[in-house]
N, C-alpha and C positions, 0 to 999 in steps of 0.2 A: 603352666597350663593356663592359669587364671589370666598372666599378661598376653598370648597368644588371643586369648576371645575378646580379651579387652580391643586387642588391635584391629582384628578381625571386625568387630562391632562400628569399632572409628572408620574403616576403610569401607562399609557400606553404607555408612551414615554419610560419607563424603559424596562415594557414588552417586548415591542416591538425591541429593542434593545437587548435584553436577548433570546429571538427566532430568530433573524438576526444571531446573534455569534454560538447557538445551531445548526441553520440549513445550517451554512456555517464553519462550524471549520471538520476538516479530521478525517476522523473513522481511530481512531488505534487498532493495534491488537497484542499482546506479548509483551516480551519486549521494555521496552524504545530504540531507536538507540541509539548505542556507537560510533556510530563514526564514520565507513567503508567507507572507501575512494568510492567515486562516478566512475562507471565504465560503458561502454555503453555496451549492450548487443552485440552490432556489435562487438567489442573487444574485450569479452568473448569469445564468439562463434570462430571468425578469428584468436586469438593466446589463448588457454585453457589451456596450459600449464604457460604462464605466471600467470594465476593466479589461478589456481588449489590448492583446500584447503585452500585459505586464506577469509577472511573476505570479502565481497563486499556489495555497494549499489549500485542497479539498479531502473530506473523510465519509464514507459512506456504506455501504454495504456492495457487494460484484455482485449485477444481476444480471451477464453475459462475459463471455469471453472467448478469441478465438480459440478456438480449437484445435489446430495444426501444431501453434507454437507459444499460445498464450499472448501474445505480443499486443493486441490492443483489449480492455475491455471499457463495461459501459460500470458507473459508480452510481449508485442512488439514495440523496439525503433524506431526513426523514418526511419530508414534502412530500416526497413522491417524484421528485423531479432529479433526473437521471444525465448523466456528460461521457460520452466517449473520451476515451484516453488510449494516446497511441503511444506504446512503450519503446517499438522497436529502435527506434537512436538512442537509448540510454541502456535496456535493457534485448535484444530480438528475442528470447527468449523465455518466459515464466511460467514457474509452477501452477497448476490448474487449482483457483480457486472458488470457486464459485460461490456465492453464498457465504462468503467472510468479508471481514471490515475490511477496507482498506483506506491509509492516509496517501497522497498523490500530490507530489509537486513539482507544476509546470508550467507553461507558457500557456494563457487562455487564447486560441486565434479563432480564426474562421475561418471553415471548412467547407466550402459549397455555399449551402442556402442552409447553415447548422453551424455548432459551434463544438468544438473538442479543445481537450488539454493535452499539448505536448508535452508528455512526462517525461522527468530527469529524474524523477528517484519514485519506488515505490515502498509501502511498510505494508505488511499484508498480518492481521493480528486475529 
């Protein structure tokens, strides 16, 4: 009997630790990151031309996102200063987060008379 509860104890201490990591590990989306040098959005935004067309990673807070299919949102550093990111070529579809962090790495371009990141991978934590 004693080794039955023994077992029993190990098999929801396992559980239990196996849904801790499931419900605290970051939803990724697209490609694995390669690398992309870390960049703040303030710095983007304030000189675009220093890094216009190259590779970046940004991390911020979701304070928009579409609606329909989740597929673009906007990210904002602790500045205040905010970057569209349009997902749908790596990902067309994401889970609604609004109001969680998110790390984003992609292409910084130009977008009309504005500037977005073409994203290739997202981590939503």
């Amino acid at each position: 009997m004693r080794t039955i509860l023994i077992l029993c104890a190990a098999v929801l201490v396992v559980a239990a630790a196996a849904l801790v990591w499931y419900l605290t590990r970051p939803d990724h989306y697209g490609r694995p990151f390669q690398g992309a040098p870390a960049v703040r959005i303030k710095d983007l935004m304030d000189r675009p031309d220093d890094h216009l067309d190259r590779e970046v990673t940004v991390e911020g807070d979701i304070t928009r996102q579409c609606p329909a299919a989740g597929c673009w949102l906007y990210v904002r550093d602790p500045s205040g200063k905010e970057i569209r990111v349009e997902m749908a070529g790596a990902a067309p579809t994401l889970p609604q987060r609004g109001g969680k962090k998110a790390v984003v790495e992609g292409r910084f371009r130009k977008s009309g008379d504005s500037y977005e990141i073409d994203g290739k991978a997202i981590e939503f934590r």
